[in-house]
C-alpha positions in Angstrom: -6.6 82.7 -96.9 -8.6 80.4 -94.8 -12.0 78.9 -95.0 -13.8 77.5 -92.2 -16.9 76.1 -92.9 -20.0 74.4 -90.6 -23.6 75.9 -89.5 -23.2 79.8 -89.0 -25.1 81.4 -85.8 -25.1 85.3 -87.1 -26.3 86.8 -84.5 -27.0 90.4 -86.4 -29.5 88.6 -89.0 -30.4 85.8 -86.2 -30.4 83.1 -88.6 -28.5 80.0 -88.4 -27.3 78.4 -92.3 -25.1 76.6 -93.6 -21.8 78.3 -95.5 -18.6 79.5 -95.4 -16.4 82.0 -93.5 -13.4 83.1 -95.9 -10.9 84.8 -93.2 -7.9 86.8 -94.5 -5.3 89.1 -92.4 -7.1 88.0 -89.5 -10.0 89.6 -90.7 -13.6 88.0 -92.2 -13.5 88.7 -95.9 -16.2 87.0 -97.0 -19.4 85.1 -95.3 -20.6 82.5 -98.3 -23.8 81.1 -97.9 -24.6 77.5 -99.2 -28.5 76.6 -98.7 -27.9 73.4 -100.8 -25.2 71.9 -99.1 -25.4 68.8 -96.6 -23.1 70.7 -94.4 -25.0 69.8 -90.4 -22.2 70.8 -88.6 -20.1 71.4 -86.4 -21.7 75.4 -85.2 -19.8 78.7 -85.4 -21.1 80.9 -83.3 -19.5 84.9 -82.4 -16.7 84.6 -78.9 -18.0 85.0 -76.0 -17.5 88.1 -74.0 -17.7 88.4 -70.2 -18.9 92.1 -69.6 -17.1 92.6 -66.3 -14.4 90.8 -64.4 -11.8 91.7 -62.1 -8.9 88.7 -63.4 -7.2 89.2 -60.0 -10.2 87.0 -58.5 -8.8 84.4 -60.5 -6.2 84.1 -58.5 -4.0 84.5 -61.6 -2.4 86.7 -63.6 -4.0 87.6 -67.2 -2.0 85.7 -69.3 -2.4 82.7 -67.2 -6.3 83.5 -67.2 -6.5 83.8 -70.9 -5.0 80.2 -71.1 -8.1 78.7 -69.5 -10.5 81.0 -70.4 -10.0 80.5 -74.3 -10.4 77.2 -74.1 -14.1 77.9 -72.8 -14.7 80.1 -75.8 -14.3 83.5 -74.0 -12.2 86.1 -76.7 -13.0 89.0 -74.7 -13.1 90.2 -70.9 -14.2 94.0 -69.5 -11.5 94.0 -66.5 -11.7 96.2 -64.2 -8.3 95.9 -62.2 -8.9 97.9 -58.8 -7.9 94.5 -56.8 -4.1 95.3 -58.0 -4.6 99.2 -57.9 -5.6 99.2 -54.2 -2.4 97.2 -53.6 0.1 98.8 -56.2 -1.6 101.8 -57.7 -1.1 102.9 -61.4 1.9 100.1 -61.4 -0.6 97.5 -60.8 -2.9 98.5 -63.7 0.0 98.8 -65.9 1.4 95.1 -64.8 -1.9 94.0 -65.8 -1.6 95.3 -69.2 1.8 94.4 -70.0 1.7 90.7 -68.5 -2.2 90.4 -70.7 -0.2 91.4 -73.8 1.5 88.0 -73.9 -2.0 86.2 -74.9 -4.4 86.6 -77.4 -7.7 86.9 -75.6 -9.4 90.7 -76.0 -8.5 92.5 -72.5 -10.6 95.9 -72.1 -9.3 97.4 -68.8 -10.8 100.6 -67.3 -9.8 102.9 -65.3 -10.6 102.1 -61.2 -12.6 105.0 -59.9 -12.8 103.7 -56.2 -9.2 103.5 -55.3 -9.6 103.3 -52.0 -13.2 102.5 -51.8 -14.3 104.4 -49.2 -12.1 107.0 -47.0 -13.4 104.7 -44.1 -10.2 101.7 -44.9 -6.6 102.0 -45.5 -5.1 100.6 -48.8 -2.1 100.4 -50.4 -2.1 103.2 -52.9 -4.7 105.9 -54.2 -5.6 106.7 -57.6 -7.0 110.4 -57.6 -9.5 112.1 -60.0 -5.8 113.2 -61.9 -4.6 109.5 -62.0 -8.0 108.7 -63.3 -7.9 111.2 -66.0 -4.6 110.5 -66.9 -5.4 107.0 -67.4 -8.5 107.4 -69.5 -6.4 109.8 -71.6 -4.5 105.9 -72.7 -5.8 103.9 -75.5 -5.2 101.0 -73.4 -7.8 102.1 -70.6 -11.4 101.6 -72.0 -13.5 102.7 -69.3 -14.3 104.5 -65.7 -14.4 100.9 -64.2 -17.7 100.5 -61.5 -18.5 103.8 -59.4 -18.8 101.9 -56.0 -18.9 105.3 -54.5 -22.4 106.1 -55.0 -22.8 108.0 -52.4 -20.3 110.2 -53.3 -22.2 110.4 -56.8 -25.5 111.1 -55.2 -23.6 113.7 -53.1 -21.6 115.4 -55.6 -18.3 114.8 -53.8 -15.8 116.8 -55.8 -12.9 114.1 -56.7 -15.7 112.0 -57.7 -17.2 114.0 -59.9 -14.0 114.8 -61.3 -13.5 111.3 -62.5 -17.1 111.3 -63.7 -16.7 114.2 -66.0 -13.0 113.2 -67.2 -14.6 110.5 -68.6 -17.6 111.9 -70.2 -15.5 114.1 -71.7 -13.1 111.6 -73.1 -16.1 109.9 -74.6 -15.5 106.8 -72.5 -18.5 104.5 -70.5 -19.2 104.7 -67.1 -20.0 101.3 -65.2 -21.8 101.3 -62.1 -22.0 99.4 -58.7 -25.4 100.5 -56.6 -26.6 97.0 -54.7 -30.4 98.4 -53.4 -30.1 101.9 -54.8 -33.6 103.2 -56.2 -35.9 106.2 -55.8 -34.6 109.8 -56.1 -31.2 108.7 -55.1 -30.9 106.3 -58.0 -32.0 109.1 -60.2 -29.1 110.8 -59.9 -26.5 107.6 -59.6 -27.9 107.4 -63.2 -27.8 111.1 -63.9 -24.2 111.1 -63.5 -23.9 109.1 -66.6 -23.7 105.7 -64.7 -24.3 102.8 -67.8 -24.2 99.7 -66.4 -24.7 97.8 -63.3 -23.6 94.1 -61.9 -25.6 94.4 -58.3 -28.9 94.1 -58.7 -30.7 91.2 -56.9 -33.7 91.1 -57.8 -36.1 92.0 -60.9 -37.7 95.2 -59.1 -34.6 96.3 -58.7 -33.7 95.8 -62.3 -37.0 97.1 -64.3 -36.4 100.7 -61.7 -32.6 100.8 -63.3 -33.4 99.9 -67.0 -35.8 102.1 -66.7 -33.1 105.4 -66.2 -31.2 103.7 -68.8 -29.1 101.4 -66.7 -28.1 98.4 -69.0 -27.7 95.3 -66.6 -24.5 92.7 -66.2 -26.4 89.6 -65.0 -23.5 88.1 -62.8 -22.8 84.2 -62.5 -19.8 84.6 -60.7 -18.3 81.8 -57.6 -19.9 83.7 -54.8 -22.5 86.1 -56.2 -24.6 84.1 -58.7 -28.0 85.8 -59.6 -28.7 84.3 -62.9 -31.2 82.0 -61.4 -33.5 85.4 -60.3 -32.8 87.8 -63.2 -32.4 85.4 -66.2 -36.0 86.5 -67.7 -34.2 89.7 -68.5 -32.6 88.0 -71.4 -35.9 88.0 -73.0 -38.0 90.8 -71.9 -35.0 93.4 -72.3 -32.6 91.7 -74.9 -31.1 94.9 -75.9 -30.1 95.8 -72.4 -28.4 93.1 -71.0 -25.1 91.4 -70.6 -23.6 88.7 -69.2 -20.8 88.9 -66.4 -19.0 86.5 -64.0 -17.4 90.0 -61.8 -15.4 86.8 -59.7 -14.5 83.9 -60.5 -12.0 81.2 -58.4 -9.8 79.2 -60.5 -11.4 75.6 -59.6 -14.4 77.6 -61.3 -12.5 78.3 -63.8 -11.3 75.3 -65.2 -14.8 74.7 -65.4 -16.4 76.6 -67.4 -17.1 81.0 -68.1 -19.5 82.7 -70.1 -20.3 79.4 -71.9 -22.0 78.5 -68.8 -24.0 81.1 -68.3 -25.4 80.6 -72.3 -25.7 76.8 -71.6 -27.9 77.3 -68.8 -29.8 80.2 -70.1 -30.9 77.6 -72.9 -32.3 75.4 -70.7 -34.0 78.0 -68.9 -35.8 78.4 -72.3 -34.7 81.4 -73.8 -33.8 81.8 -77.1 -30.6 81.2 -78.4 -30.0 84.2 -80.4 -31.8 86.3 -77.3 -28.7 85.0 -75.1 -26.1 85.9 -77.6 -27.4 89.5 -77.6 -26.7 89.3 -74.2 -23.2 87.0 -74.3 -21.7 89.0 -77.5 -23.4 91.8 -79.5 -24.8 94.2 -76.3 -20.9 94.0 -74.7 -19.2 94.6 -78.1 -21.6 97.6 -78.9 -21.7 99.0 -75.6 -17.7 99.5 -74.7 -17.1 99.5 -79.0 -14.7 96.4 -78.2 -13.0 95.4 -81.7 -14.6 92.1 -81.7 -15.6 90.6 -84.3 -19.5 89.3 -84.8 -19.2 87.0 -87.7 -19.9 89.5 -90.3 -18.0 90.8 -93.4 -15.1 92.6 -92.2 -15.0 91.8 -89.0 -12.5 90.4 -86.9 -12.0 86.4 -87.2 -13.0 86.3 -83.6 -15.6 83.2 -83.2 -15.8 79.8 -81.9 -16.6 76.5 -83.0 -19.2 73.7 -81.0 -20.7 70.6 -81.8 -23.7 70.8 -79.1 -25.5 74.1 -78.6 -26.6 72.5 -76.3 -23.9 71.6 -74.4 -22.2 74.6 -75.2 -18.7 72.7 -75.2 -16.0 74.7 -77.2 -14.4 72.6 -79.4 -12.4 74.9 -81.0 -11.9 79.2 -80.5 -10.3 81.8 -82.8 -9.4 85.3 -82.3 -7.9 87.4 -84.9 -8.3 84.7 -88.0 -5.9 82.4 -85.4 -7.0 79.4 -83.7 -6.0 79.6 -80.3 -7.3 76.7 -78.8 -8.3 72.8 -79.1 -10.0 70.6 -77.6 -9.8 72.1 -74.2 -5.9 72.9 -74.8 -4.4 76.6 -75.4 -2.5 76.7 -78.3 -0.2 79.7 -76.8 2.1 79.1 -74.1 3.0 82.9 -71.5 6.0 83.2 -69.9 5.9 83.3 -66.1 5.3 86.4 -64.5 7.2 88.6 -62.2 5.6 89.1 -58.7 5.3 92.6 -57.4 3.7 92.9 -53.8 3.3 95.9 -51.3 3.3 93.8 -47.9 4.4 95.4 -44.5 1.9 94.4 -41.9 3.3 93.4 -38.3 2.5 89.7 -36.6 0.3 89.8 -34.2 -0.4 87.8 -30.4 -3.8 86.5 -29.0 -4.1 89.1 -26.4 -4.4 91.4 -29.4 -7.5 89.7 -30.4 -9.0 89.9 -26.8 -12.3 91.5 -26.9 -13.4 93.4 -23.7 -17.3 93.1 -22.7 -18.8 96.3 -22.9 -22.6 96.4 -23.4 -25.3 94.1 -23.7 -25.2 93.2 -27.0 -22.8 92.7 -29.7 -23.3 93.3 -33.6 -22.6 90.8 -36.0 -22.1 90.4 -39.8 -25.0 87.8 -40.6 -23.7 85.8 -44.0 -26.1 84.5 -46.7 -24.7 82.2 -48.4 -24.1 82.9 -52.2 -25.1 86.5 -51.5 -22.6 89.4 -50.7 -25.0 91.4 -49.1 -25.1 91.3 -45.4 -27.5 91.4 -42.3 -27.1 93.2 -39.3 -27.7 91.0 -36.0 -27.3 91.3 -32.4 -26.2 88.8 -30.1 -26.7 89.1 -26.5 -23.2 89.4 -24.6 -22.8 86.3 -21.1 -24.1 88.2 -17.9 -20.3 87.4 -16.6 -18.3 87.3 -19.4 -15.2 90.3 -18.9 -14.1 89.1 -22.0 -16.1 87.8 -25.2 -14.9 85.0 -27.4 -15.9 83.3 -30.6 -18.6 80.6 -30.0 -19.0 78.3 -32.3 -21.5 75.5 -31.2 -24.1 79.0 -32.0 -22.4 79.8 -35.0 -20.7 83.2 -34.0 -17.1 83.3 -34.7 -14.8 86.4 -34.3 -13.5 88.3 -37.8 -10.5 90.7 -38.0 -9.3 92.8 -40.1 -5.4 93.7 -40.1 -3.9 96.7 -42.7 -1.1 95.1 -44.1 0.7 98.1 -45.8 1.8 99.2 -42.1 2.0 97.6 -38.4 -1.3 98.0 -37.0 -2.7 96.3 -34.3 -6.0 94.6 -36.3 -9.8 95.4 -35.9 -11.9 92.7 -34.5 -15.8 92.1 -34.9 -18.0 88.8 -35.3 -19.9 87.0 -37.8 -22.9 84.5 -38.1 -22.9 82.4 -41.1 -20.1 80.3 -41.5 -20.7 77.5 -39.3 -17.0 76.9 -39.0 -15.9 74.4 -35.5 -12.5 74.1 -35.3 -9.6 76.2 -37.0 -9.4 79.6 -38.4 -8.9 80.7 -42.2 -7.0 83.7 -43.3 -6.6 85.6 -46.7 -4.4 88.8 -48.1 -7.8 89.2 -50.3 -9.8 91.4 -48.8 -12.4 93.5 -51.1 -11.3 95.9 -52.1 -8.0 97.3 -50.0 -6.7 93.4 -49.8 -6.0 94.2 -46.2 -5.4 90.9 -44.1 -8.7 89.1 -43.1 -9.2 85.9 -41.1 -12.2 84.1 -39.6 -11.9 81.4 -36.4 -13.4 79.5 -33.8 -11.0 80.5 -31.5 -8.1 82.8 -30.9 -4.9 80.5 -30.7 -5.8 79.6 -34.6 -6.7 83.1 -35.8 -3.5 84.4 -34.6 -1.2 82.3 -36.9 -3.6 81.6 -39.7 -2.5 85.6 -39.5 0.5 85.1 -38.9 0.9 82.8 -41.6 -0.7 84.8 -44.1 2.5 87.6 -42.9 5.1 85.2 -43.3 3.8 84.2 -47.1 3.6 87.7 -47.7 0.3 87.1 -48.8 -2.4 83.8 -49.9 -5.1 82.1 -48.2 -5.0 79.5 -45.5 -5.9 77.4 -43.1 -5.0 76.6 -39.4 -6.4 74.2 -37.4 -3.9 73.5 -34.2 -0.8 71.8 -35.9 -2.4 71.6 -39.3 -1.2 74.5 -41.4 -2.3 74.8 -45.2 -1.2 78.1 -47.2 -2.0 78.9 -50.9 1.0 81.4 -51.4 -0.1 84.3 -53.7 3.2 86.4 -54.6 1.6 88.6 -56.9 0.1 91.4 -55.0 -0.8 89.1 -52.9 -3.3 88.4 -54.9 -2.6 85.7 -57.5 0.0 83.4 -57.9 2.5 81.5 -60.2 0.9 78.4 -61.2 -1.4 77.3 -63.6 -4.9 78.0 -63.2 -5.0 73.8 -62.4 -2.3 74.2 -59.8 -3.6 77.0 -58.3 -7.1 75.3 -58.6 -6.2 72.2 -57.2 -4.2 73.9 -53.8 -7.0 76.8 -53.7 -9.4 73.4 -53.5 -7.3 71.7 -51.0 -7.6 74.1 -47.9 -11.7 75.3 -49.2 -12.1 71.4 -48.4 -10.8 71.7 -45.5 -12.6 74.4 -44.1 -15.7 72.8 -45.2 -15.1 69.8 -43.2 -14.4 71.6 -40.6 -17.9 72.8 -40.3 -18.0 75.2 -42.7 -21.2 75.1 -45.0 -20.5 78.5 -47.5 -20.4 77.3 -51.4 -17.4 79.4 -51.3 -15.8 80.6 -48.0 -13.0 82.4 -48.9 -14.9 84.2 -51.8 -17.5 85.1 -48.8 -15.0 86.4 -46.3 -13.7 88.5 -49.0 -16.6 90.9 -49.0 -16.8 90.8 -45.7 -14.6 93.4 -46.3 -16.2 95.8 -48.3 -18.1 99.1 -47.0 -19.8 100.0 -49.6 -22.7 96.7 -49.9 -25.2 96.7 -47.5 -25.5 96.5 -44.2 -22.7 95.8 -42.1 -19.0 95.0 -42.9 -15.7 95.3 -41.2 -12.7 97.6 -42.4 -8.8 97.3 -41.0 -10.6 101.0 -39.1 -13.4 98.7 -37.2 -16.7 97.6 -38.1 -18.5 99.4 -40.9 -22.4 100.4 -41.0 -22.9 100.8 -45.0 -26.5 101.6 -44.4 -25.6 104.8 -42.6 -22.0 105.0 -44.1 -20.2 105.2 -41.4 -18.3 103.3 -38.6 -19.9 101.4 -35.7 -19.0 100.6 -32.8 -19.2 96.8 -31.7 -21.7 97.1 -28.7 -25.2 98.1 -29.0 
């Protein structure tokens, strides 16, 4: 039997008082209320949940994540692992799993539903409408993870309704993924059971979706971060909002999660039982996590602070067991395995030459803490036979390589990064993690590529004889470290870039997307450059 005493933050009667929480079997027996004591502190408020998170963003396995994450009072995470499953398939949602199992923080993984993403890319592996169903069949697998394929929804493609209806009829949630969506063809996104979405932008956009029943995720993640434009959710629709990170770096990381997002919703002004609806209750209730909420019979999950409002954990329990201190994990994982699929083929600079063949060229235009793209043109040199990155005007040439077989790689350009000199490469590429690599000139580009082949995945940078690498063994997608270690050599090269021109919060996070055909408007696949608007690839001239 333990007792833990201090001001309680119930969230279900909002009240704060002081008393008493009697925790037996890992459970909350008893909540004793003491009005007359002189009890002022420290707070115990519920965990802190983040509502939807891909842990391979992280850079680090789950285990490794939880270690950090604890420590910033999360107990609970919403993973949706497609980053692994476009590399590995089903074997990469299962590693996920079995490597989480070694740490106490809550892991809710769902089942991908966009593995590929689009038929218009080449990944690693495929997980069909039987894979899916199979999966949701698991108690281990929670949800369909985020229907990015809303066109396919909207279209009633036949696998994808497949995995719609396996999960309806499995009695398991839906999340969504429709940046810009509204009108009729939002109607029916949300008609196909479609809960919950982490892409809106802006508040038009969110009232149209809450008001089909979409809940929202407002995301505070390293390179989307629209808590700034949606936080007056949090009071006008309390009930229908969570809180989400969807990416998160690991310098970010050591930083700070969900605890973040309440600390800065409090000094927006909101109220502070509004925001843990939003941080705690709405997740818990909405994916029937088994997380506890500081009520009788609950799980002993809950953390302890001595500043609301600096929301700085001093202590976090799950399961009646303190699992961290003062900023420390009391836990220690073993370290995991690495599994990769990697067979891509170096490549040359003549590979990367680009032949004049129009007037103009179209370019990926980047806003900067925004994955959403623009859609420019740039007028091609009267005499140019070939075209080249130029950056004194900010246009630098992006490729795209497939990396689970030789192929020669796809080349477009992009406005945005302001990068001078060098070129920076990465085996993370949403959401097939194809190689992808963006330079000021060709001689870099080619072995920051190269680089990135002979690691068998990371991130680096190039910049002549300077060569920096971040080696991610894991799917080439997270590595071995620490989340400080891999912080600290993730930090390293981002530095680097930056002073090398480069003005993005978060470049690599950035370049990333860049990948991804299914957020507007234009994006470039390991197949060429991508048109989301239309859905369909482009060719480079206009």
């Amino acid at each position: 039997m333990k007792k833990i005493s201090g001001i309680i933050v119930d969230p279900i009667a909002r009240k704060q008082f002081p008393g008493t929480l009697v925790i037996d079997e890992g459970r909350i027996v008893d909540v004793l209320s003491d009005p007359d004591s002189s009890i002022a502190g420290p707070f115990i408020l519920p965990g802190l949940i983040d509502s939807h998170i891909h842990i391979e963003s992280s850079m680090l396995p789950p285990a490794a994540f939880a270690e950090m994450a604890v420590t910033h009072g999360t107990v609970a995470v919403v993973a949706d692992p497609h980053e692994i499953a476009n590399v590995l398939g089903v074997p990469g949602i299962d590693f996920m799993i079995e490597n989480a199992a070694q740490a106490p923080l809550k892991f809710y993984f769902g089942a991908p539903s966009c593995v590929p993403a689009t038929e218009f890319e080449n990944s690693g592996a495929t997980v069909s409408a039987n894979d899916v169903e199979e999966l949701l069949q698991r108690d281990d697998i929670h949800f369909l993870a985020e229907m990015m394929n809303f066109p396919g929804v909207i279209g009633k493609d036949r696998e994808v309704m497949a995995k719609l209806q396996a999960a309806t009829r499995l009695g398991k949630n839906v999340d969504g993924h429709a940046p810009g969506l509204h009108g009729e063809n939002l109607v029916a996104y949300a008609g196909a059971g479609i809960s919950t979405d982490h892409e809106a932008f802006n508040l038009e956009e969110c009232y149209e979706k809450l008001a089909l029943g979409i809940k929202i995720q407002i995301r505070q993640g390293s390179s989307a971060r629209n808590l700034d434009t949606l936080h007056p959710l949090i009071s006008s629709h309390t009930d229908q909002c969570m809180l989400c990170s969807d990416d998160l770096k690991p310098a970010d990381l050591t930083r700070g999660h969900i605890n973040l997002l309440v600390k800065k919703a409090l000094q927006l002004g909101h109220d502070l039982f509004d925001i843990l609806q939003c941080a705690c209750v709405n997740p818990a209730r909405h994916y029937q996590l088994k997380v506890g909420l500081l009520q009788k019979g609950d799980p002993a999950d809950f953390i302890i602070v001595d500043d609301l409002d600096q929301m700085k954990i001093s202590a976090t329990w799950i399961n009646g067991e303190m699992v961290s201190t003062q900023n420390q994990a009391l836990f220690q994982v073993d370290p995991a395995q690495p599994i990769n699929h990697f067979n891509a083929a170096p490549i040359s600079p003549e590979e990367l030459q680009v032949k004049s063949k129009g007037l103009h060229i179209k370019v990926i235009e980047v806003t900067d803490g925004q994955i959403v793209t623009g859609a420019g043109l740039y007028p091609v040199p009267d005499s140019s036979a070939f075209i080249y990155a130029d950056p004194q005007v900010d246009i630098l040439k992006i490729l795209v390589q497939n990396r689970y077989q030789p192929t020669p790689p796809s080349i477009a350009f992009v406005r945005g990064f302001e990068l001078k000199h060098g070129a920076m490469a990465s085996s993370i590429a949403h959401d097939s993690h194809n190689i992808i690599a963006v330079g000021s000139n060709d001689q870099d580009l080619t072995r920051a590529v190269n680089l990135i082949h002979e690691s068998s995945g990371g991130i680096c940078f190039v910049n002549g004889n300077e060569e920096l690498t971040l080696k991610l063994p894991i799917a080439g997608l997270m590595g071995l470290g620490s989340c400080e270690q891999v912080a600290r050599e993730y930090a390293k090269i981002e530095q680097r870039v930056k002073e090398n021109g480069c003005q993005l919060q978060t470049p690599f996070m950035t370049m990333a997307f860049l990948a991804l055909p299914v957020i507007p408007s234009l994006k470039i696949t390991d197949l060429g450059l991508f048109d989301v608007d239309k859905f369909e690839l482009t060719d480079l001239f206009d």
